[in-house]
C-alpha positions in Angstrom: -104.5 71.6 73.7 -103.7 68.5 72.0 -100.0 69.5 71.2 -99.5 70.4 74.6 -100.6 67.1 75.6 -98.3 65.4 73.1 -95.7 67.3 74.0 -96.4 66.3 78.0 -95.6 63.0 77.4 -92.0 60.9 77.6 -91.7 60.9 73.7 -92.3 64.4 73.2 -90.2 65.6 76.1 -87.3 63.6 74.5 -88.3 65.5 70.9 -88.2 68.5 73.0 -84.9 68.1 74.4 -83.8 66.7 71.0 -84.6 69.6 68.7 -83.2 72.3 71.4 -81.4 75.5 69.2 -82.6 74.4 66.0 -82.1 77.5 64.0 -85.2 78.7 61.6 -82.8 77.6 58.6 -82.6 73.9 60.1 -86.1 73.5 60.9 -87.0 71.6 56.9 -84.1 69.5 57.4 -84.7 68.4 60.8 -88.3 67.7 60.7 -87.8 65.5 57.4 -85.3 63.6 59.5 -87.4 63.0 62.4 -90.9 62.6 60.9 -89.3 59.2 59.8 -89.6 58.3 63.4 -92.1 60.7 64.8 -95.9 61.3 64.2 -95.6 64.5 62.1 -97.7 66.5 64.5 -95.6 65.9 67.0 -92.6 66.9 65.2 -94.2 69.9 64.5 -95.5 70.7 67.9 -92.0 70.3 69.2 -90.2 72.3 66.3 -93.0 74.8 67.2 -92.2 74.9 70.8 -88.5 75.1 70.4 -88.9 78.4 68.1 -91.3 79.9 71.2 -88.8 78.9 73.4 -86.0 81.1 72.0 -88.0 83.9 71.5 -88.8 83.6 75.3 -85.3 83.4 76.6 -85.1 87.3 76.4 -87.8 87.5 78.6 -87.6 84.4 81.3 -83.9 83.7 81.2 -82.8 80.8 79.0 -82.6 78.2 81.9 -86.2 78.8 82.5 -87.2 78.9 78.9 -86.1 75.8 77.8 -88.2 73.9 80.6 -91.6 76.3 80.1 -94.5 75.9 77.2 -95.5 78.7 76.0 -98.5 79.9 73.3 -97.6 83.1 70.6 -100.0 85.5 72.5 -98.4 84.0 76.1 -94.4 85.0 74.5 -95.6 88.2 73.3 -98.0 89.6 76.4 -96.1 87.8 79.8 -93.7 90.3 81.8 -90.4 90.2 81.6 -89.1 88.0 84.7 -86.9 90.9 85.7 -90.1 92.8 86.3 -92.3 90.3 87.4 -89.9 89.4 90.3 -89.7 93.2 91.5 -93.2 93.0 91.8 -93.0 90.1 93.5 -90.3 91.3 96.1 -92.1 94.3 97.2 -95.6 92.3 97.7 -93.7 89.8 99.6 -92.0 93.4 101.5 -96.0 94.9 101.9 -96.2 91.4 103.9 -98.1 89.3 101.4 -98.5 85.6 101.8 -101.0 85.0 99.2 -102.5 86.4 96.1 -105.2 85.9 93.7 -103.4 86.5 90.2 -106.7 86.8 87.5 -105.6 86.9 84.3 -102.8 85.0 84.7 -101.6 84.2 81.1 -99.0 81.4 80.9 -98.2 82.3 84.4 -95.3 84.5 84.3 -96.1 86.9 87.3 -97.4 83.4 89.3 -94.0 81.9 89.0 -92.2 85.0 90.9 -94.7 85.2 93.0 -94.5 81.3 94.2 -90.5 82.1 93.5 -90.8 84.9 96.7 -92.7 82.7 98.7 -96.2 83.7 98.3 -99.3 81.6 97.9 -100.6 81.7 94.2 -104.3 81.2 92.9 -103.6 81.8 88.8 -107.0 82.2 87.0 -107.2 82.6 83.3 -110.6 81.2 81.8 -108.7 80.1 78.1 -108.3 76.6 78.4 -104.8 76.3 76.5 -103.7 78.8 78.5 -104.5 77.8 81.9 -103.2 74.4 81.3 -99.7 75.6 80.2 -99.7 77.7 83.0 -100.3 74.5 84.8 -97.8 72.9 83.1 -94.9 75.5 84.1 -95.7 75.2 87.4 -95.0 71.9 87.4 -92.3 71.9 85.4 -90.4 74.5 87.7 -91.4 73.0 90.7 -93.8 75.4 91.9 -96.9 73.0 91.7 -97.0 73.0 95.9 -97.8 77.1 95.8 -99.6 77.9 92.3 -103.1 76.5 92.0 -104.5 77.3 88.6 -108.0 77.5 87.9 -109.7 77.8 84.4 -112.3 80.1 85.1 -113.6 83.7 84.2 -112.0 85.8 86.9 -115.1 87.9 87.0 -116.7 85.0 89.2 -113.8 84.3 91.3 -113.9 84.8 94.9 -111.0 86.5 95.8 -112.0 86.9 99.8 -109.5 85.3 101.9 -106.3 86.4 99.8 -103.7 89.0 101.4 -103.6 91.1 97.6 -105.0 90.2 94.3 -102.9 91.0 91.0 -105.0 92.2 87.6 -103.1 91.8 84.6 -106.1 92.6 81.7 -105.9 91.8 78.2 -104.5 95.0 76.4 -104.5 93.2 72.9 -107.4 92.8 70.3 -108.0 91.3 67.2 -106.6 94.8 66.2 -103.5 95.0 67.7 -102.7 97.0 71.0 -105.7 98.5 73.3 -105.1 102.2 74.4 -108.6 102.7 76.2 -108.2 101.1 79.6 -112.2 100.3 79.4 -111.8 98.4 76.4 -108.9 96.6 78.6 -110.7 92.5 79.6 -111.8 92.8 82.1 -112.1 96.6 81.8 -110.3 98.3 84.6 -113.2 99.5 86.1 -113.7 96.3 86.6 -110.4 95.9 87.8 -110.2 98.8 90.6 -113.3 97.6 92.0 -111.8 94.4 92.8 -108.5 96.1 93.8 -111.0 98.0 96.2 -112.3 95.2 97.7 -109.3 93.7 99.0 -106.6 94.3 101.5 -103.8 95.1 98.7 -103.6 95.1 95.5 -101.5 95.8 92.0 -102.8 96.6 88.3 -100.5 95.9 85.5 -101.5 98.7 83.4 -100.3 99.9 79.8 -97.5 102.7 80.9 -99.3 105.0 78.5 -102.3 105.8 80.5 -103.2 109.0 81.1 -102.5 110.7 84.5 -105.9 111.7 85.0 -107.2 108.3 84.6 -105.3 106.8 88.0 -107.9 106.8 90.3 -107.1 108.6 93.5 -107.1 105.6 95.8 -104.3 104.5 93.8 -100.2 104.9 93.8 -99.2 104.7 90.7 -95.8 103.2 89.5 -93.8 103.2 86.1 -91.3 100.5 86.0 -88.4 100.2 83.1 -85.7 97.5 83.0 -82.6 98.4 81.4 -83.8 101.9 80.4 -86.8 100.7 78.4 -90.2 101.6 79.7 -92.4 98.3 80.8 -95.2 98.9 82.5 -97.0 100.5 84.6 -98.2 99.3 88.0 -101.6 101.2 90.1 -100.9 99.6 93.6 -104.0 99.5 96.0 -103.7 99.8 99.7 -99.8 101.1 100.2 -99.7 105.7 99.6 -102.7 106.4 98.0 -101.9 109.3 95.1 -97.9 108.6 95.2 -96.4 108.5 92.0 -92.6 106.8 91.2 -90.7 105.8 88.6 -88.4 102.4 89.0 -85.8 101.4 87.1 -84.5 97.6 87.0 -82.0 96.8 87.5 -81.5 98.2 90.9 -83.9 98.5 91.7 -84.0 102.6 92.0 -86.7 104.1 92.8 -87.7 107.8 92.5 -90.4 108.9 94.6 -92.4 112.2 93.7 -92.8 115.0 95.8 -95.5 117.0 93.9 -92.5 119.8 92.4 -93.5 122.6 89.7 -92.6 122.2 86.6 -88.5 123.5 86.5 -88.0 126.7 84.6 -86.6 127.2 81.3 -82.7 127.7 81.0 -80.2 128.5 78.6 -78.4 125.3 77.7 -75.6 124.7 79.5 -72.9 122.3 79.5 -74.3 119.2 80.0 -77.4 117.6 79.4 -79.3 115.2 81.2 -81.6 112.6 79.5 -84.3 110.9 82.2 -85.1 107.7 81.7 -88.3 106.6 80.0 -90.0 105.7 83.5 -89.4 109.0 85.0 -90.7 110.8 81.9 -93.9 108.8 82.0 -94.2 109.1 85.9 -94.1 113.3 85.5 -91.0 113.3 87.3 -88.6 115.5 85.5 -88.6 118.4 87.9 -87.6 116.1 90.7 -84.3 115.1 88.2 -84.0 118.8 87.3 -83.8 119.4 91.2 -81.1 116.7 91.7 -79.0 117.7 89.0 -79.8 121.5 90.3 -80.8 122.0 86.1 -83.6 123.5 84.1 -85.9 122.6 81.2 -84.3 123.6 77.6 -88.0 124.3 76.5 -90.7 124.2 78.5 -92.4 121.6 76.6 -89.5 118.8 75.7 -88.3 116.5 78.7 -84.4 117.4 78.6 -82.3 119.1 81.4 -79.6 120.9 81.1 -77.3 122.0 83.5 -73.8 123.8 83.8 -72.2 120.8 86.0 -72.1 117.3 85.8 -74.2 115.6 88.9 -74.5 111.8 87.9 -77.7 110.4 88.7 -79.3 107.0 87.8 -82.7 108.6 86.6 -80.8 110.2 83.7 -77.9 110.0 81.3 -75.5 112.7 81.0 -74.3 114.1 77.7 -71.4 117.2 77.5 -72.5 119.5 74.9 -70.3 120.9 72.5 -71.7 122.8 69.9 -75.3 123.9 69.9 -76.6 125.3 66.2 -79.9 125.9 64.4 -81.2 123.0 63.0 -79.3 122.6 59.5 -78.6 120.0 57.6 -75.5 121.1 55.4 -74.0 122.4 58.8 -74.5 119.1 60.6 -72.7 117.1 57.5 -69.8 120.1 57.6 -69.4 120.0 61.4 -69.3 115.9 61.5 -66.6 115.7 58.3 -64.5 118.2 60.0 -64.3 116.1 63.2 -64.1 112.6 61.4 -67.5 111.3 63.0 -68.0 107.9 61.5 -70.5 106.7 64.8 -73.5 109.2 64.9 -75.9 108.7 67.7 -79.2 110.7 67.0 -81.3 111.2 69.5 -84.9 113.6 69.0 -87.5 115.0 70.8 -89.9 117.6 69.8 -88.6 117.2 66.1 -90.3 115.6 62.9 -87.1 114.8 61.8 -86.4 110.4 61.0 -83.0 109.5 62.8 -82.2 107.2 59.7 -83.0 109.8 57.2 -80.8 112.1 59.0 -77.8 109.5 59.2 -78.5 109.0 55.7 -78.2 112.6 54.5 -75.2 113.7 56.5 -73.1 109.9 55.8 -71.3 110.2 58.8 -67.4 109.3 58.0 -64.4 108.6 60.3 -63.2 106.9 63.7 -65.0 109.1 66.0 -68.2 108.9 67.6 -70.6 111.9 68.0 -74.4 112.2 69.5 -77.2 114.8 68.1 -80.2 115.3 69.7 -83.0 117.3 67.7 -85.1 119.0 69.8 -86.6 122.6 70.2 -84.6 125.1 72.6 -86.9 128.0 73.4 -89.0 127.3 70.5 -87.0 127.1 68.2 -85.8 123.6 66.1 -82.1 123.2 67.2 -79.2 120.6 67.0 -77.2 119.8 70.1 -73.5 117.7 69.5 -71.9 116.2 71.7 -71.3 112.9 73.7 -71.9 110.8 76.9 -70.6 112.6 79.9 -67.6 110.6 81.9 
């Protein structure tokens, strides 16, 4: 708290602005320098702040980093903006003009909400955190539509408010959560409020298990740039629908409840679905669009004997398919000069890094290798992105 509030004031804003891009190796020399001017705690809170402030730019954008505060935990837990304002955009589409946001952290989600035009009540009952999530609405402007209260947001009323958003704790003194009841607040907790008002959205680990989305829910997996992000239960929009997003776009891939595609022989090309679609169960509705089949019935690649692009997967043409073998591999990749060897696995034990090491891939070509199991049995597919 009390480097936040030295860092709120003139001189520490002007420190702020001052050690902007110092890199890690700098950071001695620089505070030495200013510490002859500066109270050393301020020097250090700014120094501090600057290093949070570059790690956050992958996330917020680098224009909005360098104005926000930011804690470790608030970096390393907030949404990605790109995410964040998706969410955003389709409450402000459900018709949302205001929502109760408990748990709100250093106020990612509040900012694109405010950002979309919605009304924001940002509860988080840390001190340090509420106030920083004070201080980036203010520093972005947004004061007028985020009101941020430091409270436990199990005693907040949220009657009155068009949706309420629950972004729960999924971090310990451990590390990462994985049971949603050890979530805080638990997400029991959190789908009885969701059931209480008119809409509403869980951020959720995109982990969870199928069976645990309650049936009053859709459930939503969201990745940006083909890595998996979250996952989103939304309250009072199709109760059991399940999708899979991918940012940017956004694209959205609906399910309609298809069996599980049949097991082919592997054809000429082979279709990776993204992350979000594998985690969403929708891999027979990309098998359907690409008019492809499963290469085993239990590993998430399609295969198919023509070339259908489709954003929820990336196409590779196959060239050579062989048991899994080591000495083949490294014969098959120095006779066609592969120096750039993509491996890609699933359904094998087999280390991508101990496999580059063993077959020391040599030459101005590029190749990929995806380990996997076709009909039971361990195999190695060659071959490269699809054009």
């Amino acid at each position: 708290m009390n480097d936040l509030a030295l860092l709120l004031t003139s001189e520490g804003r002007a420190l702020l602005d001052e050690v902007r891009g110092t890199e890690p190796a700098q950071e001695l020399a620089v505070a030495t320098r200013l510490r002859r001017e500066h109270p050393a705690e301020l020097v250090s809170a700014a120094l501090g702040q600057a290093r949070l402030r570059q790690r956050a730019a992958a996330k917020f954008g680098a224009a909005d980093a360098e104005r926000m505060f930011f804690t470790p935990n608030g970096v390393e837990q907030s949404t990605r903006t790109s995410v964040a304002a998706y969410r955003a955009r389709r409450m402000k589409d459900l018709g949302v003009g205001s929502v109760a946001d408990l748990c709100c952290g250093i106020g990612g989600d509040a900012i694109a909400l405010a950002r979309a035009g919605i009304r924001v009540l940002a509860v988080d009952r840390d001190p340090l955190t509420a106030a920083v999530a004070r201080a980036n609405a203010e520093e972005l402007g947004l004061a007028g539509l985020i009101e941020v209260r430091e409270a436990d947001v199990t005693e907040v009323d949220t009657a009155g408010f068009d949706a309420v958003f629950v972004d729960p704790a999924r971090r310990g003194g451990r590390g990462r959560i994985f049971d949603p009841e050890a979530y805080s607040p638990p997400l029991s907790w959190a789908v009885a409020t969701a059931l209480r008002a008119p809409r509403a959205a869980l951020k959720i680990a995109p982990g969870i298990p199928h069976e645990a989305v309650p049936a009053e829910a859709e459930a939503e997996w969201i990745s940006d740039g083909g890595d998996v992000k979250e996952a989103v239960l939304w309250f009072g929009t199709e109760p059991g629908r399940v999708r899979a997003t991918l940012l940017p776009g956004p694209r959205t891939l609906p399910g309609r409840g298809l069996p599980d595609p049949e097991v082919r022989p592997v054809g000429r090309y082979l279709y990776e679905p993204d992350g979000a679609v594998i985690r969403a169960h929708l891999v027979a509705e990309v098998a359907e669009e690409v008019g492809g089949g499963l290469v085993d019935a239990t590993i998430a690649y399609v295969t198919a004997d023509e070339l259908r692009p489709t954003p929820y997967a990336t196409a590779y043409e196959i060239s050579d398919r062989l048991p899994f073998n080591v000495k083949k591999l490294k014969a098959l990749l120095r006779e066609r000069e592969v120096g750039t060897l993509t491996v890609k696995k699933r359904g094998s034990a087999v280390e991508p890094e101990e496999l580059r090491r063993k077959v020391k891939p040599q030459g101005p070509n590029a190749a990929t290798v995806f380990l996997t199991r076709v009909a039971g049995a361990p195999t190695m597919l060659i071959g490269a992105p699809a054009s």
